[in-house]
MISELUM-223276 format. One record per residue (C-alpha): residue number from 1; x, y, z. Coordinates in steps of 0.5 Angstrom, whole numbers, plus 2048, in hexadecimal, padded with zeros to 3 digits. Last residue first. Layout:
// residues N
NUM / X / Y / Z
...
This chain:
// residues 556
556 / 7D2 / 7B9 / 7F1
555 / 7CD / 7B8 / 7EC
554 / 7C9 / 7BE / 7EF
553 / 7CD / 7C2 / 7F5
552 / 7C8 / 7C7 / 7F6
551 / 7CC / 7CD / 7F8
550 / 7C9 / 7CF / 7FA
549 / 7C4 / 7CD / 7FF
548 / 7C0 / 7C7 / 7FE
547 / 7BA / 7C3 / 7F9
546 / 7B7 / 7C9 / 7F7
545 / 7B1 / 7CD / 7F7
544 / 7B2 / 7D5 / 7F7
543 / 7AC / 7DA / 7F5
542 / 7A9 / 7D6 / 7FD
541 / 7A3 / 7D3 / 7FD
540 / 7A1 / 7D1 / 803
539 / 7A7 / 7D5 / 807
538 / 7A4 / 7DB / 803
537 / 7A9 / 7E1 / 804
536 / 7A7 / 7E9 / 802
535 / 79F / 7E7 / 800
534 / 7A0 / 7E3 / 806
533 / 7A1 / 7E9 / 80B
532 / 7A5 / 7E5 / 810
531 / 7AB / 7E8 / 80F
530 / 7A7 / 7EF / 812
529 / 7A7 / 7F6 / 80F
528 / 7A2 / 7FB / 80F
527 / 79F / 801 / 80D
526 / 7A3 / 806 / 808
525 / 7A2 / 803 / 800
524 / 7A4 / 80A / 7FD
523 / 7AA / 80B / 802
522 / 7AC / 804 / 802
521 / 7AC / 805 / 7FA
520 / 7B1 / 80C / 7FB
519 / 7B6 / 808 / 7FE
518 / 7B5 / 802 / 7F9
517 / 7B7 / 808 / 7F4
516 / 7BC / 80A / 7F8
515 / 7C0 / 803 / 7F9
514 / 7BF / 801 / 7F1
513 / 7C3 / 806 / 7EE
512 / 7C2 / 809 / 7E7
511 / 7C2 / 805 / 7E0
510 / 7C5 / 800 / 7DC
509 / 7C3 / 7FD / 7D6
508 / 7C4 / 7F6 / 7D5
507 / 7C6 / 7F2 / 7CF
506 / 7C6 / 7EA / 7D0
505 / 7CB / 7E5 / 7CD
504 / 7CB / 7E0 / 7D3
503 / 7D3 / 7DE / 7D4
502 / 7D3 / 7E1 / 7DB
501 / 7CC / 7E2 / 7DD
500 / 7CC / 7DF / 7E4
499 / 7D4 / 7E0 / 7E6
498 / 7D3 / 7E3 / 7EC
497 / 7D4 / 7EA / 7E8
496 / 7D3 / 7EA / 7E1
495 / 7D1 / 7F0 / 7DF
494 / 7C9 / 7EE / 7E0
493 / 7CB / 7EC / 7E6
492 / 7CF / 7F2 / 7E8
491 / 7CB / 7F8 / 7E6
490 / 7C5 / 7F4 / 7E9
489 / 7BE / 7F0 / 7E7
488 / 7B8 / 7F3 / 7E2
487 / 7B6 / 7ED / 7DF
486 / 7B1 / 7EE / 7D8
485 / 7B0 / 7E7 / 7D7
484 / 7AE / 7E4 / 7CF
483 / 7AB / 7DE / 7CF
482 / 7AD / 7D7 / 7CD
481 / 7AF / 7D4 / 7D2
480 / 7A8 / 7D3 / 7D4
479 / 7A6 / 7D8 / 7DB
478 / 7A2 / 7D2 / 7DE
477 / 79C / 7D5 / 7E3
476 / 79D / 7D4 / 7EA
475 / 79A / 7DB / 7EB
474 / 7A1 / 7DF / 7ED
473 / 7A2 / 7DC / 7E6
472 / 7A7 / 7D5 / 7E5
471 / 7AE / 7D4 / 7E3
470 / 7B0 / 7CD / 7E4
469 / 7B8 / 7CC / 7E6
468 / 7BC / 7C6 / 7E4
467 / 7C2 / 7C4 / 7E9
466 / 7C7 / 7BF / 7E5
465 / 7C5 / 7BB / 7DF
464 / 7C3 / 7B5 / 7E2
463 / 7BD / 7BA / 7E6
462 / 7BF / 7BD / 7EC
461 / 7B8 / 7C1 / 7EE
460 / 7B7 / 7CA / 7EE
459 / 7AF / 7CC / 7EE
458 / 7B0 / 7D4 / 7ED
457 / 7AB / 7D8 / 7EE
456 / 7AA / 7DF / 7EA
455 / 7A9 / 7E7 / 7EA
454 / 7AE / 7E9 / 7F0
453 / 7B4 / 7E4 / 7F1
452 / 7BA / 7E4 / 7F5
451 / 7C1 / 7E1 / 7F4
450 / 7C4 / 7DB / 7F8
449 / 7CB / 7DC / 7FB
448 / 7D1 / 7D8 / 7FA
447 / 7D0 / 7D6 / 7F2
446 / 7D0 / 7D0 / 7EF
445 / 7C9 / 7CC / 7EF
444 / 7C6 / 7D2 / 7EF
443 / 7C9 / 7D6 / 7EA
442 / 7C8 / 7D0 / 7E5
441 / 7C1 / 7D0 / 7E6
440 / 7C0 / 7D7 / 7E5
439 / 7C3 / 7D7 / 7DF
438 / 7BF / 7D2 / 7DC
437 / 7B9 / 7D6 / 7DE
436 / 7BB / 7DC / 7DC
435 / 7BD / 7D9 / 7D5
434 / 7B6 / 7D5 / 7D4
433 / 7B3 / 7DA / 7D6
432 / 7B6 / 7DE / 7D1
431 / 7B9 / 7E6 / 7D2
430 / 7B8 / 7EC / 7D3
429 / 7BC / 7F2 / 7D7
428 / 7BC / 7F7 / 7DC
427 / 7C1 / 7F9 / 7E0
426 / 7C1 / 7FE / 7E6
425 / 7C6 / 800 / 7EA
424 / 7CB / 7FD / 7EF
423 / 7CD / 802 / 7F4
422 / 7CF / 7FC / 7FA
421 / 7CD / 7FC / 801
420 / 7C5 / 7F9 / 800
419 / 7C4 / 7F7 / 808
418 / 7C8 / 7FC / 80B
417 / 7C5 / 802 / 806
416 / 7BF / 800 / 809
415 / 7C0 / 801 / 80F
414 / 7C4 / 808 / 80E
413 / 7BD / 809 / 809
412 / 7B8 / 80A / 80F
411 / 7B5 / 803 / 811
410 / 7B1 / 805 / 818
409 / 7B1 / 7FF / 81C
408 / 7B3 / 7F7 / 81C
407 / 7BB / 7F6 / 818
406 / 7BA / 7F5 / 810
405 / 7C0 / 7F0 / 80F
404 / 7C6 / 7F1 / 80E
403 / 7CB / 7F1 / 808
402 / 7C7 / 7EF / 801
401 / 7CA / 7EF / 7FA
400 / 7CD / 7E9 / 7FC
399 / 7C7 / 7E5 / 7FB
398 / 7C6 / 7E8 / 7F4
397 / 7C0 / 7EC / 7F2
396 / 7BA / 7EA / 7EC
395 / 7B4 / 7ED / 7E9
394 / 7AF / 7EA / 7E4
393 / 7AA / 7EC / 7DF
392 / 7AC / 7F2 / 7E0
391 / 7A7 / 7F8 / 7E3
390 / 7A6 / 7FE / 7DE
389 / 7A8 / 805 / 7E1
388 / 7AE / 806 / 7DD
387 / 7B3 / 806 / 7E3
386 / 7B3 / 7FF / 7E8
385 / 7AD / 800 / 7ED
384 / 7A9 / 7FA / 7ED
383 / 7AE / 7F5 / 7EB
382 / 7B4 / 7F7 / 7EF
381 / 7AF / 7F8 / 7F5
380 / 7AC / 7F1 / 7F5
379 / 7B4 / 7EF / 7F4
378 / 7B6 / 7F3 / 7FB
377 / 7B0 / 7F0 / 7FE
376 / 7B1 / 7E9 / 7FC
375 / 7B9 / 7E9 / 7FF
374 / 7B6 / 7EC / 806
373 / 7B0 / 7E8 / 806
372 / 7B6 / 7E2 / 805
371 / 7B8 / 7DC / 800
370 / 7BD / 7D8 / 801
369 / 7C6 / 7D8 / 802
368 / 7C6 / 7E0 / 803
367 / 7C2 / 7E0 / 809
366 / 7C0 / 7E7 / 80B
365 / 7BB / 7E8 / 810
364 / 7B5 / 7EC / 811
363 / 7B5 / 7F0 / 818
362 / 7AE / 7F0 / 81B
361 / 7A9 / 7F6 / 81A
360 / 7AD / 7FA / 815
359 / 7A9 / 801 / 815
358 / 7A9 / 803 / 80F
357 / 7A9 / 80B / 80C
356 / 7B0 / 80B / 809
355 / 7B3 / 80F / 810
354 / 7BA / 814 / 80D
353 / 7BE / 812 / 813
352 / 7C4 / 80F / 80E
351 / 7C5 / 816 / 80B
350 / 7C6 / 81A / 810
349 / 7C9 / 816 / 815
348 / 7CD / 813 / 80F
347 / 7D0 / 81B / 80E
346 / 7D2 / 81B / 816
345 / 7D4 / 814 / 816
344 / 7DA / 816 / 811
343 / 7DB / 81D / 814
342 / 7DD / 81A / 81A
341 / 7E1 / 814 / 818
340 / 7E8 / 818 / 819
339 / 7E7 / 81B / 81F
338 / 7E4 / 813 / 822
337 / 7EB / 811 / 81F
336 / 7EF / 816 / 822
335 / 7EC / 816 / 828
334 / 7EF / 80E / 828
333 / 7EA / 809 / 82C
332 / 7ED / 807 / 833
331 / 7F0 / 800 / 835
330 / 7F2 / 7FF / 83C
329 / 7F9 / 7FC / 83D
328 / 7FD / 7F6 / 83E
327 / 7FE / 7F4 / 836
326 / 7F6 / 7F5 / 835
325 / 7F1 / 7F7 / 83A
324 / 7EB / 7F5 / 837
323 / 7E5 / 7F8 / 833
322 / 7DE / 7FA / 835
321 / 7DB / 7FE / 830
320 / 7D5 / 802 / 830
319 / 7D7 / 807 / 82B
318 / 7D8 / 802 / 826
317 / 7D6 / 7FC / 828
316 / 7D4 / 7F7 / 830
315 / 7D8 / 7F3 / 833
314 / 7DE / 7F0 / 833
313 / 7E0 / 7F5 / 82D
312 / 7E6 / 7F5 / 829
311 / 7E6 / 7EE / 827
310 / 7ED / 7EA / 826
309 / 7EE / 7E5 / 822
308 / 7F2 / 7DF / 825
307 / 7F9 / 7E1 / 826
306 / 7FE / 7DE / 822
305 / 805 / 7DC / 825
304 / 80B / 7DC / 820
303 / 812 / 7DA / 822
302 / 819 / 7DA / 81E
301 / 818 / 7DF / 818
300 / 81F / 7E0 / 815
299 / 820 / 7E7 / 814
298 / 828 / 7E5 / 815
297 / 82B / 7EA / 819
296 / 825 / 7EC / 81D
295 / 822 / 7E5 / 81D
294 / 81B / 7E5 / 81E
293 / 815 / 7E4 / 822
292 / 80E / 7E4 / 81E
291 / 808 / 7E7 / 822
290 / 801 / 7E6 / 81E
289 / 7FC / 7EA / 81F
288 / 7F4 / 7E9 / 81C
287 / 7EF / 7F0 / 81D
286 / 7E7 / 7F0 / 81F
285 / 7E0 / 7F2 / 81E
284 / 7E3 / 7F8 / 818
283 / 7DD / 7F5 / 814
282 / 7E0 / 7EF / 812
281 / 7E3 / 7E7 / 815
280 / 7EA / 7E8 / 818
279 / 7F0 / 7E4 / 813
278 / 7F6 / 7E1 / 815
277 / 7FB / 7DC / 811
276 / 801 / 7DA / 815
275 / 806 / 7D7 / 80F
274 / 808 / 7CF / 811
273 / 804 / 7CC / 80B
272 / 7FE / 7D0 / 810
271 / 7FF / 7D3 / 816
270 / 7F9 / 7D5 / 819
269 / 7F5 / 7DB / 81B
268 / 7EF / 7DC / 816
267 / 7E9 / 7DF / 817
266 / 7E2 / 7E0 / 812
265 / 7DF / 7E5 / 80D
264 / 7E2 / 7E1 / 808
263 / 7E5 / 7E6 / 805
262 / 7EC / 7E8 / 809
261 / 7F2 / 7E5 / 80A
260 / 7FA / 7E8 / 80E
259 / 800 / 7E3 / 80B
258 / 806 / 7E2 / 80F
257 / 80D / 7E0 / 80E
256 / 80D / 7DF / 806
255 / 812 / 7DC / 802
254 / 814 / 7D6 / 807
253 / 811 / 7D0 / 804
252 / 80E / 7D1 / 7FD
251 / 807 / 7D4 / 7FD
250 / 802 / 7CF / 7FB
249 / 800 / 7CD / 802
248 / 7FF / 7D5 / 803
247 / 7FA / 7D7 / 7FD
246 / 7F7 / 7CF / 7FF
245 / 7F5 / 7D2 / 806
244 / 7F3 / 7D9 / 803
243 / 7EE / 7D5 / 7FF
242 / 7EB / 7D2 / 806
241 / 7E8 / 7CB / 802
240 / 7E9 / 7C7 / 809
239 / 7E5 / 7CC / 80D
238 / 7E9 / 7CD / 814
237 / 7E7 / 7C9 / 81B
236 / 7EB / 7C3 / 819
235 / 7F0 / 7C8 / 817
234 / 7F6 / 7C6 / 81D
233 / 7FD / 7CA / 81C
232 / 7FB / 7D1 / 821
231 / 7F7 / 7CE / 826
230 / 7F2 / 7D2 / 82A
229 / 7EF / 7D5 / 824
228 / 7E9 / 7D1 / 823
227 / 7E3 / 7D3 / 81E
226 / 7E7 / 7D4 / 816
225 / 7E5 / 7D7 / 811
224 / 7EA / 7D9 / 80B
223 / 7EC / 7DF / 806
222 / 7EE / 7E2 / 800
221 / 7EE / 7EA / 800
220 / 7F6 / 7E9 / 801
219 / 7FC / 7EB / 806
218 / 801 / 7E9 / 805
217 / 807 / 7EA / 80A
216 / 80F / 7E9 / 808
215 / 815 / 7EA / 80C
214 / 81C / 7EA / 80B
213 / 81B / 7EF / 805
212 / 822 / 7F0 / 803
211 / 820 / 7F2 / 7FB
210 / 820 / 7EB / 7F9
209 / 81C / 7E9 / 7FE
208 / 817 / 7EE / 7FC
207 / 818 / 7EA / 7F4
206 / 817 / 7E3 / 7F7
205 / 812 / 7E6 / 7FB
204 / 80D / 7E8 / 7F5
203 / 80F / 7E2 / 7F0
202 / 80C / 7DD / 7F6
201 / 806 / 7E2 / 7F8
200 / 804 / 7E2 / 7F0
199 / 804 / 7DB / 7F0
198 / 800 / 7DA / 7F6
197 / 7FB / 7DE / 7F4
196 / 7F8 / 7DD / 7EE
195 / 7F8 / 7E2 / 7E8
194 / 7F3 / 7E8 / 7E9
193 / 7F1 / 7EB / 7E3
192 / 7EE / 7F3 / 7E0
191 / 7EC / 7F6 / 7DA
190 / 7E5 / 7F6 / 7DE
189 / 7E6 / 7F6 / 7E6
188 / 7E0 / 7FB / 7E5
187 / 7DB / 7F9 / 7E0
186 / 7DC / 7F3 / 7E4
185 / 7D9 / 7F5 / 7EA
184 / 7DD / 7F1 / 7EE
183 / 7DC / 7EA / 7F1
182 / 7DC / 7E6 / 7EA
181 / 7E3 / 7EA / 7E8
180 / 7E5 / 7EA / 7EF
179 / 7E6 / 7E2 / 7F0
178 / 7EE / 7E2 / 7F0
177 / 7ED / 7E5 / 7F7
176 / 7F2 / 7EB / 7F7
175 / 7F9 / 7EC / 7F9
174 / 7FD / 7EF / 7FE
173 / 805 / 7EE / 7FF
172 / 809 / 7F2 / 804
171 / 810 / 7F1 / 806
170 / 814 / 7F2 / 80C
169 / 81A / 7F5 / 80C
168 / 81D / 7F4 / 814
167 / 820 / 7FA / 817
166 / 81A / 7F9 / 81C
165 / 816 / 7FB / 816
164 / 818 / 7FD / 810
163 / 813 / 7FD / 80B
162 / 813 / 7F9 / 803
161 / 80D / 7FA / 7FE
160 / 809 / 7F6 / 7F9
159 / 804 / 7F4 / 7F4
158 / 804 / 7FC / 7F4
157 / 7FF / 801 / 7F3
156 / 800 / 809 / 7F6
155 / 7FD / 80B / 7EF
154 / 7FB / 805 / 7EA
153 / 801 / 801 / 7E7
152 / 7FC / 7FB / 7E7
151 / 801 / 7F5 / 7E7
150 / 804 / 7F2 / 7E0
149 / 800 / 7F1 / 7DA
148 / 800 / 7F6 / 7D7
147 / 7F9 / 7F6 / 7D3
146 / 7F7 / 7F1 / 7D9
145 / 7F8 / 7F6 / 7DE
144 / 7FA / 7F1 / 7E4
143 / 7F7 / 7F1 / 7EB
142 / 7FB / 7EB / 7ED
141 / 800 / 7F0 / 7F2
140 / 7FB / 7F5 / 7F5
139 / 7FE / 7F8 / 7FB
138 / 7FA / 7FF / 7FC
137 / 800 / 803 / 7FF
136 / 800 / 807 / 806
135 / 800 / 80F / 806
134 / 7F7 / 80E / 803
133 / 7F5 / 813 / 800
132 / 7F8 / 811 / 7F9
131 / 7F5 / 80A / 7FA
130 / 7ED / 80D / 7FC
129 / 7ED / 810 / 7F5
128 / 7F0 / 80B / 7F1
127 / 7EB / 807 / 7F3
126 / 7E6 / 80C / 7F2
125 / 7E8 / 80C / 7EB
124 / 7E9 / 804 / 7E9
123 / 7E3 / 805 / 7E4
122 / 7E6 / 80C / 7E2
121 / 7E0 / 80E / 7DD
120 / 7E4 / 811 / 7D7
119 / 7DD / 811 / 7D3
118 / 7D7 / 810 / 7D8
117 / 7D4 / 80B / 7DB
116 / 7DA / 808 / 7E0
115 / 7D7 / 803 / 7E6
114 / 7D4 / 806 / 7EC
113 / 7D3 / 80D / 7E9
112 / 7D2 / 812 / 7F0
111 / 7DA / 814 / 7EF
110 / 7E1 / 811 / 7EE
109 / 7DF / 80C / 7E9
108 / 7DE / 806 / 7EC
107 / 7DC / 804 / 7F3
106 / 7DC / 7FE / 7F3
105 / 7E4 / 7FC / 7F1
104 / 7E5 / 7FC / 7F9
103 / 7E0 / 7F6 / 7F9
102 / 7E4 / 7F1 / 7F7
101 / 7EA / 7F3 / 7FC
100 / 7F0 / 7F7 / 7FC
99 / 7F6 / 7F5 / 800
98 / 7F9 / 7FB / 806
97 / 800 / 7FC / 808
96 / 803 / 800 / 80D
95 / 7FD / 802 / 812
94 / 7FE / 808 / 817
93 / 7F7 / 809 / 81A
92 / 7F7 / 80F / 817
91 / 7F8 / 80D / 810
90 / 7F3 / 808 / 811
89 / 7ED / 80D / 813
88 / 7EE / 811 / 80E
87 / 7EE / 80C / 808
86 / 7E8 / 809 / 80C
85 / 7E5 / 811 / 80C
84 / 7E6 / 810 / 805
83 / 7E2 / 80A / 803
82 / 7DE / 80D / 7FC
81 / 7DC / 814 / 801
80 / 7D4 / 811 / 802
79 / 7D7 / 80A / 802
78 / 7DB / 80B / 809
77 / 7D6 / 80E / 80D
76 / 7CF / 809 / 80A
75 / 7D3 / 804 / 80B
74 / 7D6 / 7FD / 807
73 / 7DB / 7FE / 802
72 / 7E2 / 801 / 804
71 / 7E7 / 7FC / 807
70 / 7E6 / 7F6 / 802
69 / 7EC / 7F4 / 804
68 / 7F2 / 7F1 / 807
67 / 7F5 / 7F6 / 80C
66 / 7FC / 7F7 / 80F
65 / 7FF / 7F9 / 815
64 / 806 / 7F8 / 818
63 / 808 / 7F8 / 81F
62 / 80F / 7F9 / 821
61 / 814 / 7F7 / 824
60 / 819 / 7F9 / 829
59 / 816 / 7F7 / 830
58 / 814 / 7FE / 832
57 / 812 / 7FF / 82B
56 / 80D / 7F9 / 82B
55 / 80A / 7FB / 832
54 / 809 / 801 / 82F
53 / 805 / 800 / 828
52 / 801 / 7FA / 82C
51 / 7FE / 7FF / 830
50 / 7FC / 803 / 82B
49 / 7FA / 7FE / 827
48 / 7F5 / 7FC / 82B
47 / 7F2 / 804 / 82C
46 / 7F3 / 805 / 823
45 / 7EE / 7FF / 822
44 / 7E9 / 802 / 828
43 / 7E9 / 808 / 823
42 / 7E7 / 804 / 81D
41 / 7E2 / 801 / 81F
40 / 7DD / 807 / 81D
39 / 7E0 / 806 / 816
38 / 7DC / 800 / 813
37 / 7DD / 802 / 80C
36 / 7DE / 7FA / 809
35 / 7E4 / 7F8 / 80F
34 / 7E5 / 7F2 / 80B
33 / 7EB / 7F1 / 80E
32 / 7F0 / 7F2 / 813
31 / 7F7 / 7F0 / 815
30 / 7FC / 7F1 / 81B
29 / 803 / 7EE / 819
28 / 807 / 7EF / 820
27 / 80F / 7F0 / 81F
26 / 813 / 7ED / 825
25 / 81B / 7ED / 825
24 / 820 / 7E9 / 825
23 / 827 / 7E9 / 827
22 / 826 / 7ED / 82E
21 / 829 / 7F4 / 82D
20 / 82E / 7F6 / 832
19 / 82C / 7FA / 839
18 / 82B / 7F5 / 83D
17 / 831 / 7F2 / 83C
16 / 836 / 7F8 / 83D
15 / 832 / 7F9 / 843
14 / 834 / 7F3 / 846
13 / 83B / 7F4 / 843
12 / 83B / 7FB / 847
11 / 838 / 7F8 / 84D
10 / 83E / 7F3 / 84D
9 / 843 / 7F8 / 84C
8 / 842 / 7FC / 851
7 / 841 / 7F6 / 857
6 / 848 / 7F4 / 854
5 / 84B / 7FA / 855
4 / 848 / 7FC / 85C
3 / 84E / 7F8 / 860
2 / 853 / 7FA / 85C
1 / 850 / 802 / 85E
């Protein structure tokens, strides 16, 4: 028995070994953005995070999932229920925390009213809405009710909140870009501002740790670009002018641990002033991940490893997608999800396939940074089709109003919805010459998306006071400064939006959705479409002439 003691205890203190908790735990950060509706990727989200949820708790850590906005505004089957199928589908999926973006404040009031038009119209009512449905919170810490002054104090909204995770507290901070006000229907983010960023964050995180939180994640709808991932710390593939980078080198070293962006529409997956930032470019394409190492007595982070942005497909979209094996196993998309999504698609099958009379013969693309078949074509059925029957001097679109292009094929209203998104109504209004024609110039040597004009031409040169704009008729003849326009443009421009009538002292009437009623001209036009068509885009004489793309950097 002597003999076998030793051989006993040595299995005995192996075991002991084994089984005793490693002094530092792994928790995966995963983050999306800029979702925007598309909700037939989601079931293929929940498959990786499946695996990634089992390899995690078998090795004591955790997986942490958050959003970074504009999660509602973009399809046919989220608009049609104002967002809540995304609601659902996040809640199944699992996510601790989501930001709310620009467009989460596009739907308005609860119901079919875009912006408020009646008495005790709630112009934040459908957001409010998705947030009550949703078991995770809506983190909105530089929201500011500018009557109190504090954080918005909205249903399931907070500036932060604290988990648990791995027996580590974690905190969460979400924000919004300081730019909402210029790209959300400003009807509805009225009452409402966005103080910067960094400060917010600094103040937030101190208060999260001083509530025991070792962590502390943003995740933010600002964001960044950059094309090479494979070396977390180099930025020479990234754009210099990234908000988000700013954001984290404005932070005081050591506040935040992570940060989760979105906006930009672009992927991020670099550490920036020593805080790894990741970011997964728009329409539910991809997810970011970053797997941070740390200390179970402490909560310190000693090592962090960025992932590059992971594309849920390798070939092929939705039902046809392709993925990856993931952590060492096959993906497969959640029934759960799919059940979920069921009845979304179905109401948008019903809707979307109702066929507009056209017959797109080559696809019309969308470019936001010059003029289009497509941007003219939208702008031509603005004038012509606006409510009151009598055709406007002028109609106007905004860039960023536009999606998608016109695919090739029957157009039926799912397609067209793709392309023009958003629930903006009509806005009529008179004005100078002179004015429009100033504001014009100023929009095109500063804005990031150029609009499109119906009605008129514009001759665009940098002259020693800046960018000057000429404003002729569709025949080349003068529209004098004097004369009075009749514009008819969107609920958003004429609101402020953009920035394009900011500071012009101008009435303007509201009327019904712009979607339904290009819906209904296609309809009565029929025929065909082609963006070779020269009444929609002629290269020789175009509505645009200008010395560059916007913005024009005149005298810069």
């Amino acid at each position: 028995m002597r003999a076998l003691l030793p051989l006993f205890f040595l299995f005995a203190s192996a075991s002991a070994v084994h089984a005793a908790p490693t002094s530092t735990v792994t928790i995966s950060v995963v983050g999306t953005s800029d979702l925007h509706g598309h909700i037939a990727t989601l079931p293929w989200l929940g498959g990786y995070l499946e695996n990634l949820r089992k390899v995690r708790k078998d090795g004591g850590g955790a997986v942490v999932l958050l959003d970074a906005g504009d999660m509602f505004q973009g399809t046919l089957e989220s608009n049609l229920a104002e967002g809540s199928p995304v609601v659902r589908a996040y809640n199944a999926l699992g996510y601790n925390a989501a930001a709310i973006g620009n467009h989460e404040f596009d739907f308005g009031p609860a119901g079919p009213a875009p912006s408020p038009v009646a008495p005790g119209d709630d112009p934040r009512g459908a957001l409010k809405a998705r947030a009550a449905e949703a078991k995770f919170p809506f983190l909105a810490s530089n929201v500011v009710d500018r009557k109190t002054g504090n954080p918005v104090a909205w249903p399931n909204f907070k500036p932060s909140t604290i988990l648990e995770v791995a027996g580590i507290k974690v905190g969460i901070i979400g924000g919004v870009t300081t730019a909402t006000p210029r790209s959300a229907l400003p009807a509805n983010v009225a009452g409402l501002d966005f103080p910067p960023l960094a400060k917010t964050f600094a103040r937030e995180a101190r208060r999260l740790r001083a509530h025991g939180a070792k962590l502390v994640i943003v995740t933010v709808h600002e964001g960044g670009a950059c094309t090479d991932f494979t070396t977390p710390d180099d930025l020479d593939s990234c754009d210099a002018k990234s908000e988000i980078f700013a954001v984290a080198r404005a932070l005081p070293k050591g506040v935040v641990d992570a940060i989760v962006a979105g906006h930009t529409h672009q992927a991020v997956a670099k550490r920036v002033a020593g805080i790894p930032i990741i970011q997964s470019y728009c329409n539910g394409r991809a997810f970011g991940r970053v797997d941070l190492t740390v200390e179970r007595k402490s909560g310190k982070v000693v090592a962090s490893h960025l992932e590059e942005p992971h594309d849920l497909c390798l070939t092929g979209r939705d039902e046809t997608c392709r993925p990856s094996d993931y952590e060492g196993s096959s993906v497969q998309a959640s029934q759960a999800i799919l059940e979920l999504n069921a009845p979304a698609f179905a109401a948008a099958k019903e809707k979307g396939n109702d066929f507009l009379n056209v017959e797109v013969l080559h696809p019309l693309p969308h470019n936001r940074k010059q003029e289009t078949a497509l941007g003219n074509l939208l702008a031509d059925l603005m004038r012509a089709y606006h409510p009151g029957g009598v055709v406007s001097d002028v109609a106007m679109i905004n860039g960023g109003g536009m999606r998608a292009p016109l695919p090739a094929g029957k157009l039926t209203y799912g397609k067209l919805y793709e392309t023009f998104p958003f629930d903006n109504a009509f806005a009529s209004l008179r004005l100078p010459a002179g004015e429009f024609r100033f504001l014009l110039a100023r929009s095109l040597g500063h804005a990031i998306s150029q609009v499109s004009l119906s009605g008129a031409r514009v001759h665009a040169a940098c002259g020693k006071d800046g960018l000057e704009a000429i404003l002729t008729r569709m025949d080349d003849s003068p529209i004098l400064d004097d004369e009075m326009l009749s514009v008819v443009t969107t609920d958003f421009l004429a609101t402020g939006g953009d920035g394009f009538f900011a500071g012009a002292n101008i009435d303007y009437e509201i009327g019904p959705p712009i979607r339904d009623a290009m819906a209904e001209a296609l309809r009565q036009r029929g025929g065909t479409l082609d963006p070779g068509d020269p009444t929609l885009f002629e290269p020789a004489r175009p509505r645009f002439t200008l010395p560059g793309e916007v913005p024009i950097p005149c005298g810069k």
